[in-house]
Short mmCIF file of the C-alpha atoms (twelve columns), coordinates in Angstrom:
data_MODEL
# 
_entry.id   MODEL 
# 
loop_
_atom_site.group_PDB 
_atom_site.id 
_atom_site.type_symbol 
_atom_site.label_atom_id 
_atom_site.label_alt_id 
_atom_site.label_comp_id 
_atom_site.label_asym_id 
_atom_site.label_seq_id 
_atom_site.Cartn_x 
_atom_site.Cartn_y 
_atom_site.Cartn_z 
_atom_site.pdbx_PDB_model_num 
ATOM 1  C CA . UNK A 1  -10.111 -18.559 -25.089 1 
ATOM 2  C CA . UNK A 2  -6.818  -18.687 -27.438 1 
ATOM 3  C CA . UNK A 3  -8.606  -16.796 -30.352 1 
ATOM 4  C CA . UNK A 4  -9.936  -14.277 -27.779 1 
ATOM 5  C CA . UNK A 5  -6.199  -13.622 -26.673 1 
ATOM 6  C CA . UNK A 6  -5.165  -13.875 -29.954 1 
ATOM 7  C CA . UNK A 7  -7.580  -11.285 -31.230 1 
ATOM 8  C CA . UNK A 8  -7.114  -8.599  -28.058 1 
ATOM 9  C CA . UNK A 9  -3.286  -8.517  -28.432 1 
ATOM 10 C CA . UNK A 10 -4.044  -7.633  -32.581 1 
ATOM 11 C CA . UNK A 11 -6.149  -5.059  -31.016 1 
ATOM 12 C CA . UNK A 12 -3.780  -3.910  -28.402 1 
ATOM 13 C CA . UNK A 13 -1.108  -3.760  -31.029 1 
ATOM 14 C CA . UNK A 14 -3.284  -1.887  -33.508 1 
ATOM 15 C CA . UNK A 15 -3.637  0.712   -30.350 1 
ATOM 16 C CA . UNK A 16 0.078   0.925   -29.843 1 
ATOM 17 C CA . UNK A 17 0.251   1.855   -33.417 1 
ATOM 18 C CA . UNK A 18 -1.898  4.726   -33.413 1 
ATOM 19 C CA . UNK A 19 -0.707  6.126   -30.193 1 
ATOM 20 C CA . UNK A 20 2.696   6.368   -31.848 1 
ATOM 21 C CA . UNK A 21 1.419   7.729   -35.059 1 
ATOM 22 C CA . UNK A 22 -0.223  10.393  -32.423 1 
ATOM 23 C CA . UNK A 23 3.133   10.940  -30.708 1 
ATOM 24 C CA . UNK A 24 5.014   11.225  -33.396 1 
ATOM 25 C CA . UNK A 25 2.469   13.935  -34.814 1 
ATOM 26 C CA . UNK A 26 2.143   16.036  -31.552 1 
ATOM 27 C CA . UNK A 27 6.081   15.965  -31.081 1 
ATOM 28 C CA . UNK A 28 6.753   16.639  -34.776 1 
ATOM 29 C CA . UNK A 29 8.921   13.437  -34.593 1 
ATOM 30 C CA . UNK A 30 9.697   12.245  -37.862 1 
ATOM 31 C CA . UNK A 31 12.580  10.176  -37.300 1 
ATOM 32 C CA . UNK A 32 13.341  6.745   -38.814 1 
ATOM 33 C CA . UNK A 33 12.739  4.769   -35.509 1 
ATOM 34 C CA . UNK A 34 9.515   6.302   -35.753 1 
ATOM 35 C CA . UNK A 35 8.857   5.048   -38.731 1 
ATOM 36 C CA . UNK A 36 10.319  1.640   -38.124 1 
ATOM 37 C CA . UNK A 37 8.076   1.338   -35.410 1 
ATOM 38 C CA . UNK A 38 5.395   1.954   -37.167 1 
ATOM 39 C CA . UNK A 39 6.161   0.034   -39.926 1 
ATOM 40 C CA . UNK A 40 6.552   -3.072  -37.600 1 
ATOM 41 C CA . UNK A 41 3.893   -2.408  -35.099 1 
ATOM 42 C CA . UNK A 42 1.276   -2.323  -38.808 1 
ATOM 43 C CA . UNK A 43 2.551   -5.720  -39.675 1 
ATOM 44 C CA . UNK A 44 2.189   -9.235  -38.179 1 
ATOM 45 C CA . UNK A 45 6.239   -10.018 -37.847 1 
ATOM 46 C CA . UNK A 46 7.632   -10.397 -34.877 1 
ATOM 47 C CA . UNK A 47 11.506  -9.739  -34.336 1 
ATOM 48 C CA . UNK A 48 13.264  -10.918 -31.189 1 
ATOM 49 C CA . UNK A 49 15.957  -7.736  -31.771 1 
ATOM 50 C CA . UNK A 50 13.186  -5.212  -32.730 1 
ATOM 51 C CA . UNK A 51 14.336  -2.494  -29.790 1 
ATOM 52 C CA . UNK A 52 16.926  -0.077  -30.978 1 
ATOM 53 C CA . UNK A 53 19.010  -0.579  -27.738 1 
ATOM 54 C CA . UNK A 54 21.118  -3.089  -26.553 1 
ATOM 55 C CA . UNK A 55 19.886  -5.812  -23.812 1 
ATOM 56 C CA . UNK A 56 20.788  -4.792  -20.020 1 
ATOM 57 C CA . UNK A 57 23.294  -7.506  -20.345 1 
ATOM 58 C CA . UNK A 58 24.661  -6.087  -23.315 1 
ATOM 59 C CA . UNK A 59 25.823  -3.088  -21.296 1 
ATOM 60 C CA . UNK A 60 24.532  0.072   -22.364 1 
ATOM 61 C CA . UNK A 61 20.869  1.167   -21.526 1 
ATOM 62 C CA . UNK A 62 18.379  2.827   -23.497 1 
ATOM 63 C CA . UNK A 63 18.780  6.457   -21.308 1 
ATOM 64 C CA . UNK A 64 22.216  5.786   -22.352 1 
ATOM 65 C CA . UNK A 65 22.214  5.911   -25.525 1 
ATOM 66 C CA . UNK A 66 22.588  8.762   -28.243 1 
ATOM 67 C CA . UNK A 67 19.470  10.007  -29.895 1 
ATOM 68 C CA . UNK A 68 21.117  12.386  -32.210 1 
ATOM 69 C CA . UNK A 69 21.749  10.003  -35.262 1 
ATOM 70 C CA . UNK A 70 18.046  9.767   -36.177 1 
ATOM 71 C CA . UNK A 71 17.488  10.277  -39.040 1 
# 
């Protein structure tokens, strides 16, 4: 059952992947949190701190933020 679960969330990442590849094609998105996300969503890391935005009790939330820095 483990390497079932194991192997369905490599697939389910693998998915996330491509439909942000997609995104960022159909949006013409080429930003670097784009590309950081699809550099880390391709690899097998994990990163506690991976999301670009604070924690809620951290104070600011991610509609909150300011966009216009991307690169």
């Amino acid at each position: 059952m483990a390497d079932r679960t194991v192997a369905e969330l490599k697939q389910k990442i693998a998915q996330a992947r491509e439909v942000i590849a997609h995104l960022m094609d159909k949006a013409a998105f080429n930003g670097a949190e784009a590309h950081r996300a699809l550099e880390y969503f391709g690899s097998d890391m994990f990163d506690r701190d991976f999301l670009p935005w604070p924690h809620t009790e951290e104070g600011l939330r991610p509609e909150e933020l300011n966009a216009a820095n991307d690169d």
